[in-house]
C-alpha positions in Angstrom: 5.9 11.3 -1.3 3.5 14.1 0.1 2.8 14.6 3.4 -0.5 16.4 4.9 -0.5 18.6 8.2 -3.4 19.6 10.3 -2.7 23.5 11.0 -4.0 24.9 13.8 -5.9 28.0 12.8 -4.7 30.8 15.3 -1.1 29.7 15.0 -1.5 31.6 10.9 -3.7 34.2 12.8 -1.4 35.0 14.9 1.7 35.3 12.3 -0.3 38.0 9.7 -1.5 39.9 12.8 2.8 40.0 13.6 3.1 40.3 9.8 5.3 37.1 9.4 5.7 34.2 7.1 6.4 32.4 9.8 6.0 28.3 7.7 3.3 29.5 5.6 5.2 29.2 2.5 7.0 26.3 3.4 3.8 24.6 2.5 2.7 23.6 -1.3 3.5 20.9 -4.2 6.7 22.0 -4.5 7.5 21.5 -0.5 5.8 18.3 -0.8 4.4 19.5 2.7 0.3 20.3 2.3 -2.2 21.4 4.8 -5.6 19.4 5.5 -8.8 21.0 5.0 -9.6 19.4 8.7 -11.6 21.7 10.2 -13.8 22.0 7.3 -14.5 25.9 6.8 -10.4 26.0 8.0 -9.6 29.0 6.2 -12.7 30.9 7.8 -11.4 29.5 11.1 -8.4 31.3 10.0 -10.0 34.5 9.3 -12.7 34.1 12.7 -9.1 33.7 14.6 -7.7 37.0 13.2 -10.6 38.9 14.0 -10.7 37.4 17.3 -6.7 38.4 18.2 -8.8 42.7 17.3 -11.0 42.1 20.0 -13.4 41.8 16.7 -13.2 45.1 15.7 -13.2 44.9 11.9 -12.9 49.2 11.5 -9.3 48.6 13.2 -6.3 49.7 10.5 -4.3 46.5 11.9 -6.8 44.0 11.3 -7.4 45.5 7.7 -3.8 45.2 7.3 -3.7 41.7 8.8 -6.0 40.6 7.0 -4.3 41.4 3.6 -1.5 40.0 4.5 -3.1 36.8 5.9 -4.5 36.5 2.4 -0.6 36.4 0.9 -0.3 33.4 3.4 -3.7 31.3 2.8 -2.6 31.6 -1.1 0.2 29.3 -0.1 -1.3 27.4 2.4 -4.8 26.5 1.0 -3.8 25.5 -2.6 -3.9 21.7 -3.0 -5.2 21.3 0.6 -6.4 17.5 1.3 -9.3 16.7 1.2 -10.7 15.2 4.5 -14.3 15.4 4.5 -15.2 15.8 8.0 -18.1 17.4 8.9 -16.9 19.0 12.7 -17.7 21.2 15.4 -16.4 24.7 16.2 -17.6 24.5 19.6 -14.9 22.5 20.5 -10.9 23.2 20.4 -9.3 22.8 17.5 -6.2 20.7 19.3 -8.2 18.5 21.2 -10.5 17.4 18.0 -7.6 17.0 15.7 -5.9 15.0 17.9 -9.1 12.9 17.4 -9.6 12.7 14.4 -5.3 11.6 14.4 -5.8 8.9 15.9 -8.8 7.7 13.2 -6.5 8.5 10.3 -3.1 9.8 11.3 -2.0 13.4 9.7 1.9 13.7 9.4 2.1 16.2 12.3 -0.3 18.8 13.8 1.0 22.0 13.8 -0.5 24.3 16.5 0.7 27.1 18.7 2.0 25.0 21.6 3.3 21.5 21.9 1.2 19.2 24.1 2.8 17.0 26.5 2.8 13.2 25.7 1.7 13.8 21.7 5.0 14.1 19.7 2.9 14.6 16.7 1.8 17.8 17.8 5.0 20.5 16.4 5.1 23.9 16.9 6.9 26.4 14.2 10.1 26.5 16.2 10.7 22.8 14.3 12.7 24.8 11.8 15.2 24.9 14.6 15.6 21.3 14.8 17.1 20.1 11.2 17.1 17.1 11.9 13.9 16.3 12.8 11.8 14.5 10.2 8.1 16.0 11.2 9.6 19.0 9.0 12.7 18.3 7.4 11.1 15.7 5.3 12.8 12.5 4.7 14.4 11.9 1.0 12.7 10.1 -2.0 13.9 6.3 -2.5 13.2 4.1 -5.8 10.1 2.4 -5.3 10.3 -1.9 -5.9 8.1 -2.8 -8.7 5.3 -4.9 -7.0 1.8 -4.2 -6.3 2.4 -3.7 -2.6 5.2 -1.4 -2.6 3.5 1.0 -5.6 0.8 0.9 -3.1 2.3 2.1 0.1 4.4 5.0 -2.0 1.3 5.8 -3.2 -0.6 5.5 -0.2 -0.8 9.7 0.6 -2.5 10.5 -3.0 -4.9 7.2 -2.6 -6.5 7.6 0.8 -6.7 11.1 0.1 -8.2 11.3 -3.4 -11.7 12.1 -4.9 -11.1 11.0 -7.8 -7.9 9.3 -9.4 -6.9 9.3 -12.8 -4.3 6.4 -13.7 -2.3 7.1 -16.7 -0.1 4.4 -18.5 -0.5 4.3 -22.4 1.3 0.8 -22.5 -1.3 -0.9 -19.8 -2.6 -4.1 -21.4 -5.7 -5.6 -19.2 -4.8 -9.1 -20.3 -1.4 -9.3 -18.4 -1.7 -10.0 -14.8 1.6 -8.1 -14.0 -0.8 -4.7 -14.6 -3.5 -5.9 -13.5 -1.6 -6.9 -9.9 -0.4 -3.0 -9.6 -4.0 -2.1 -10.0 -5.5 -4.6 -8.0 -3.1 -3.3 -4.7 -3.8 0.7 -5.7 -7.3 0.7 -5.5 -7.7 -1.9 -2.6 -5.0 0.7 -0.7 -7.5 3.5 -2.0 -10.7 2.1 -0.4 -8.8 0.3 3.0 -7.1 3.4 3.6 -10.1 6.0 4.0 -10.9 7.7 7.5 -14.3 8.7 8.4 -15.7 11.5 6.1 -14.4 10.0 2.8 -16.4 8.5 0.6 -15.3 6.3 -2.3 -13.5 7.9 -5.1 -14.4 7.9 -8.7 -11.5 6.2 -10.7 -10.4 6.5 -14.4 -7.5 4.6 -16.2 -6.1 6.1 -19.6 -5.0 3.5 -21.9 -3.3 4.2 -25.2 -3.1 3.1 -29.1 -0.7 2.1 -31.5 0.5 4.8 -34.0 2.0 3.0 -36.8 0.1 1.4 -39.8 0.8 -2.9 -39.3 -1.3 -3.6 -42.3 1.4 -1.7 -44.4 -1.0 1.0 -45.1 -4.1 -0.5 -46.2 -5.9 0.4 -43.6 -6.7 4.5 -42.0 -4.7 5.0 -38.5 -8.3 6.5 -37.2 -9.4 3.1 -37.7 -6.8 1.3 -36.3 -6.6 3.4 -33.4 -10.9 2.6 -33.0 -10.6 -0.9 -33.8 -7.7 -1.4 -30.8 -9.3 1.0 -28.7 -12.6 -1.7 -28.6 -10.5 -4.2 -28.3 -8.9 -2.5 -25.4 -12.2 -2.1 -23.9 -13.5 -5.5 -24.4 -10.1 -6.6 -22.2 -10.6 -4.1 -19.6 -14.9 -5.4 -19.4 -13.4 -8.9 -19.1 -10.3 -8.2 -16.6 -10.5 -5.9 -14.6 -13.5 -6.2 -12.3 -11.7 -8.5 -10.0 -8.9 -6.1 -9.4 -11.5 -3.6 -8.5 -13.0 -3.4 -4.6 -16.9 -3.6 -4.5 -18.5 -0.2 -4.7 -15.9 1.1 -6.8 -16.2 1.8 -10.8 -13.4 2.3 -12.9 -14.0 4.3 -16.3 -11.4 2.4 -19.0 -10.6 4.6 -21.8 -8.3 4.7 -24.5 -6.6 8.0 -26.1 -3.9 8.9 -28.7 -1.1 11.6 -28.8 -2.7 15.2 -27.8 -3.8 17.1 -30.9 -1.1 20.1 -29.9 1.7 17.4 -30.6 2.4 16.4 -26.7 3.2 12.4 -27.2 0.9 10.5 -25.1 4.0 8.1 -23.2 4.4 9.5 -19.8 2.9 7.4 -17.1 1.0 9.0 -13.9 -1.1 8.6 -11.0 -2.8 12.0 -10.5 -5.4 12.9 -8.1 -7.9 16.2 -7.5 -5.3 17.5 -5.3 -1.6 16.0 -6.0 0.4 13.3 -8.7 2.9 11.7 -9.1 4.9 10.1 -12.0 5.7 6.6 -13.0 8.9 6.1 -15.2 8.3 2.7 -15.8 4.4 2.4 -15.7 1.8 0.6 -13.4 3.3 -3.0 -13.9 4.7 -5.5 -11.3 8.4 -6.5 -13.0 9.3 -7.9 -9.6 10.9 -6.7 -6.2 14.4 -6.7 -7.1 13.3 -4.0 -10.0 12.7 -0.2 -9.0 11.4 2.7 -10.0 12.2 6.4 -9.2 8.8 7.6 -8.2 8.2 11.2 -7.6 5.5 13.4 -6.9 5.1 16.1 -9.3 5.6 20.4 -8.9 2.9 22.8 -8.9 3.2 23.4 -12.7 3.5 19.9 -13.6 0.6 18.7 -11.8 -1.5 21.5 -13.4 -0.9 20.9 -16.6 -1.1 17.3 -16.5 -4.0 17.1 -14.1 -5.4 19.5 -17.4 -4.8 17.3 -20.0 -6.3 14.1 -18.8 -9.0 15.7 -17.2 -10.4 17.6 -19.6 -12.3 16.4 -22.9 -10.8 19.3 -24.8 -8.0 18.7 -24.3 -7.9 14.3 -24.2 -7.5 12.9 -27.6 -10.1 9.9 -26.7 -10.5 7.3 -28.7 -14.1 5.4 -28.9 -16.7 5.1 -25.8 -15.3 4.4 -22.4 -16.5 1.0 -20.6 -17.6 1.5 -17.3 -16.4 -1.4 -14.9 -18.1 -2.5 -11.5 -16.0 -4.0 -9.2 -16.1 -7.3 -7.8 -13.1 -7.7 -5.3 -13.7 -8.0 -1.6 -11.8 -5.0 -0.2 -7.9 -6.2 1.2 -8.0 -5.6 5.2 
């Protein structure tokens, strides 16, 4: 899926004072690779660590240039960063804390400036060398079995990482326990999964409505789409608190086709930072069925994350419910 990496700030000092790449654009949505926000403040650690390699002297032509150019490099690396909220120290070295904090709630690898001897997640940027070492050279997508547990664990980097997720499946009925088993094992992996420093995310799951006219006619689609959308609700108010863990809320609500024309069909699980999409939807059809889960591009996310996100932009249909959860969390 996606896969987060603690960088250690003076390593991307240290390539825009040389006025290298070096891995900073290997790092992004479309690299599936993205950089944790642990230290919090990490770009200014970034910046304190540049000044630091000019003896501080801001006036110095180098460091001006450096510092542009270190700004080409935090646009790829701090766009889409996970979110870790820590709340850490400065005082102490970067390496030794994050190796920490790793051990808490493991990162994919910690990139740093040198290696450290008996810690194989620590890398340093001469991995490109090794091609076929998975801590960079990322191992391939697989289809997904279509059970609770197995959506979960593909899932698992957008969950634990997420402030707020927004499930998208037009076709998700709260009656039918084969949904309601996907949703149940998602947001029990969201709230198990969580270090120290996160708190509990805010959740929201777009249903859709019918678009034809069943009572030949007779009847104005606006209130067809009202009258399923309560009905929808009422389902999801009687459902759905037992897939929920306690502490959580899920917002239900319904929505038609976008009012541009864009058909509301595609499934998703997006987050504040990353998505992915769903072919087949947020339903258990067994383990011997699979889906081709992927996470989504840059562009892809953005607009997506857009459209569901945003009032203007949501055709929603009717009030949303709010829904408490009742679930013990799964350990």
């Amino acid at each position: 899926m996606i896969f987060e990496y603690a960088v250690e700030p003076a390593l991307v000092a240290r390539w825009a004072k040389d006025g290298v790449v070096g891995l900073a654009g290997q790092f992004g949505l479309d690299q599936r690779r993205l950089v944790s926000d642990f230290r919090r403040g990490w770009e200014g650690e970034v910046a304190a660590a540049l000044l630091e390699e000019f003896a501080f002297d801001a006036g110095d032509p180098d460091y001006v240039q450096a510092s542009a150019f270190l700004s080409a490099l935090l646009a790829f690396m701090n766009a889409h960063m996970v979110n870790r909220g820590l709340l850490t120290h400065g005082d102490r070295p970067w390496l030794d804390q994050a190796l920490e904090v790793h051990a808490q709630e493991p990162f994919y690898a910690i990139l740093a400036c040198a290696s450290v001897p008996g810690h194989a997640i620590v890398i340093t940027d001469s991995i490109v060398n090794q091609l076929h070492d998975v801590r960079w050279y990322l191992p391939t997508l697989k289809p997904t079995a279509k059970t609770g547990d197995d959506l979960a664990a593909a899932l698992a980097p957008l969950l634990r990482g997420a402030t707020k997720i927004v499930m998208v499946d037009p076709y998700f009925d709260p009656r039918d326990e084969t949904y309601r088993e996907v949703l149940t094992s998602l947001l029990a992996s969201a709230a198990r999964l969580r270090g120290p420093g996160r708190g509990i995310p805010s959740v929201e799951l777009i249903a859709g409505v019918g678009e034809g006219r069943p009572n030949g006619g007779t009847i104005p689609v606006e209130r067809q789409h009202a009258n399923e959308a309560q009905n929808r609700c009422d389902w999801a108010t009687q459902y759905l608190g037992a897939c929920i863990p306690k502490g959580m809320q899920l917002t239900f609500r319904c929505a038609a086709n976008f009012p541009d024309g864009d058909r509301l069909h595609n499934r998703f699980v997006l987050t504040d930072f990353a998505g992915a999409s769903l072919p087949y939807g947020t339903q258990a059809l067994g383990a011997k069925v699979f889906d081709d889960i992927s996470p989504l591009y840059q562009g892809q996310y953005e607009v997506r994350w857009r459209q569901f996100t945003r009032p203007e932009t949501l055709q929603a249909i009717g009030a949303p419910r709010i829904i408490d959860g009742t679930a013990r969390k799964k350990l």
